[in-house]
RODO-2510 file (C-alpha; in nm, 4 decimals, decimal comma):
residues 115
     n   res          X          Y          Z
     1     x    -1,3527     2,8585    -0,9794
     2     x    -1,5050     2,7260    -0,6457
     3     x    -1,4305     2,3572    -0,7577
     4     x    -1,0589     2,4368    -0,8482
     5     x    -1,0212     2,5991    -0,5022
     6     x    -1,1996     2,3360    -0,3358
     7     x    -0,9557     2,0746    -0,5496
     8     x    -0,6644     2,2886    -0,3872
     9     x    -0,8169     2,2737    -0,0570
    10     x    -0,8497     1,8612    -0,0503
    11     x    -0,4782     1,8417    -0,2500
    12     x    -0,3284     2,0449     0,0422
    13     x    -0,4978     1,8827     0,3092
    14     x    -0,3751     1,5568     0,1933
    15     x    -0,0084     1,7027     0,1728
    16     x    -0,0553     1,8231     0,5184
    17     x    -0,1439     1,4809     0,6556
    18     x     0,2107     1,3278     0,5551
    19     x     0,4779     1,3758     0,8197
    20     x     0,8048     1,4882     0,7199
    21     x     0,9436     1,2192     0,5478
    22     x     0,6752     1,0844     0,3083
    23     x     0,6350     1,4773     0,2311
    24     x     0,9800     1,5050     0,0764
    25     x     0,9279     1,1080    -0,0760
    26     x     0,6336     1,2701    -0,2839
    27     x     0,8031     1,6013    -0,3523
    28     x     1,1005     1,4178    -0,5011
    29     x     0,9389     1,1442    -0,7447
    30     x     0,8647     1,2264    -1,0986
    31     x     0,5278     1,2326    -1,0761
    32     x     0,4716     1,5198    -0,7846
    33     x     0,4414     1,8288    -1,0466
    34     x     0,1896     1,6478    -1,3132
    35     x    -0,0263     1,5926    -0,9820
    36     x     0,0407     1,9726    -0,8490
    37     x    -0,0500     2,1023    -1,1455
    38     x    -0,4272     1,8741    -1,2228
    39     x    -0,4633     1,9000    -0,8442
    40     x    -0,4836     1,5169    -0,8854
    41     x    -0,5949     1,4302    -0,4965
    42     x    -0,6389     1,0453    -0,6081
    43     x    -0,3318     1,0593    -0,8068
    44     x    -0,1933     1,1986    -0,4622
    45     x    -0,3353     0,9203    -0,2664
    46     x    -0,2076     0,6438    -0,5386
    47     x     0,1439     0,7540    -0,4803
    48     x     0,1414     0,7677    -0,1113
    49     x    -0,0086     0,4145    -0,0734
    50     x     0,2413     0,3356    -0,3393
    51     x     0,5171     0,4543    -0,1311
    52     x     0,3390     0,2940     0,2143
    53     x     0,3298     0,0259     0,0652
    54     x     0,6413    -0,0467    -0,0463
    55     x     0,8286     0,0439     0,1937
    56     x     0,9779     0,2975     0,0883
    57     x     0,9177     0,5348     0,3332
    58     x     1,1655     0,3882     0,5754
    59     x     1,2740     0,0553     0,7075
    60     x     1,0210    -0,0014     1,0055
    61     x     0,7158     0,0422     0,7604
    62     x     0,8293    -0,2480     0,5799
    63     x     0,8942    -0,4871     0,8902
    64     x     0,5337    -0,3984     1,0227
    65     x     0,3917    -0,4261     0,6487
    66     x     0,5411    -0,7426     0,6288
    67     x     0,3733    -0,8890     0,9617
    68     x     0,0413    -0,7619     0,9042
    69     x     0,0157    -0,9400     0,5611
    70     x     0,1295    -1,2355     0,6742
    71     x    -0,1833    -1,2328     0,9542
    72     x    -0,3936    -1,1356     0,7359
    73     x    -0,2797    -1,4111     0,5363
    74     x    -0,3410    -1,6816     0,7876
    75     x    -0,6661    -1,5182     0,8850
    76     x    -0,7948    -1,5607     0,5243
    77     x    -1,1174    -1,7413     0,4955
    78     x    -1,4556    -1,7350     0,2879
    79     x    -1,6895    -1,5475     0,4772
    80     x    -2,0713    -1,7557     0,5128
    81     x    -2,1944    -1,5613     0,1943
    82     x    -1,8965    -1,4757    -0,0541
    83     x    -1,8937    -1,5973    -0,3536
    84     x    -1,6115    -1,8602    -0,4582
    85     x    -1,4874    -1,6126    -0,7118
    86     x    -1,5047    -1,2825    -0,4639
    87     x    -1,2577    -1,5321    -0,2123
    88     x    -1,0715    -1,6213    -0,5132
    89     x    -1,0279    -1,2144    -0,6058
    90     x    -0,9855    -1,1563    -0,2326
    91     x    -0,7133    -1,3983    -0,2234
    92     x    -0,4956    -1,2653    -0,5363
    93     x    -0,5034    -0,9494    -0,4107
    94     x    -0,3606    -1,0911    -0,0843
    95     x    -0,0880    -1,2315    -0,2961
    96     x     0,0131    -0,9256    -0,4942
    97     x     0,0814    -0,7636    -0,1831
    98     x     0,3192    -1,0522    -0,0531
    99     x     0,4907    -1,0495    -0,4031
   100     x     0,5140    -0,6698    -0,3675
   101     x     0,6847    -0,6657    -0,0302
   102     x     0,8633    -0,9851    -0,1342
   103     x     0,7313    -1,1844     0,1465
   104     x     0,8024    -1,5475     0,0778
   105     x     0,6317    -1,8329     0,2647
   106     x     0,7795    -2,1877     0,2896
   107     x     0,9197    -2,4421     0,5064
   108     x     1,3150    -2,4104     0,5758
   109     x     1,5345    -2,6777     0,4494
   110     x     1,6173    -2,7763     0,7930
   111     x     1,3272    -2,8226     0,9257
   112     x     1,2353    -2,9974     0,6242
   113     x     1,5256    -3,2502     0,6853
   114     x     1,3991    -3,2455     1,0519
   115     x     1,1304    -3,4512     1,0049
***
């Protein structure tokens, strides 16, 4: 019983962190009761990044989520000690989330022409 409540506790706390907005975002997808009802607080967490993340919580996320990948993006490099491989997985996960927020990076035609 004291892990159930304490299960409660953490889910609630977590739904008490989200302003307005994401709140009704979570309450509205599909997935909200299955979570309510396993008190799934990582299930909880998975959906808000999801929504974060996206975008879909409104418009302005998506402009700032968009300019902090790209600097991250040109501040990638291989730390003195990573391993080639640990870059490599570091990297791919950098470009999942410009494929997710459909952040495309290229030269424009005319400035291609240009020189």
């Amino acid at each position: 019983m004291k892990t159930e409540g304490n299960l409660c506790s953490l889910f609630m706390v977590l739904m008490s962190l989200c302003d307005s907005t994401t709140k009704n975002k979570i309450e509205n997808t599909s997935e909200y009761p299955k979570l309510v009802k396993r008190l799934d607080s990582l299930g909880l967490l998975g959906l808000i990044k999801k929504l974060v993340y996206t975008g879909s919580t409104n418009d302005l996320d998506t402009r700032h989520n968009k300019a902090t990948t790209l600097l991250n993006l040109m501040n990638l490099h291989q730390e003195k000690f990573q391993s080639i491989q640990d870059f490599r997985d570091q990297y791919l996960a950098m470009k999942k989330v410009c494929d997710v927020l459909e952040l495309r990076i290229g030269r424009c035609k005319s400035d291609a022409r240009a020189l």
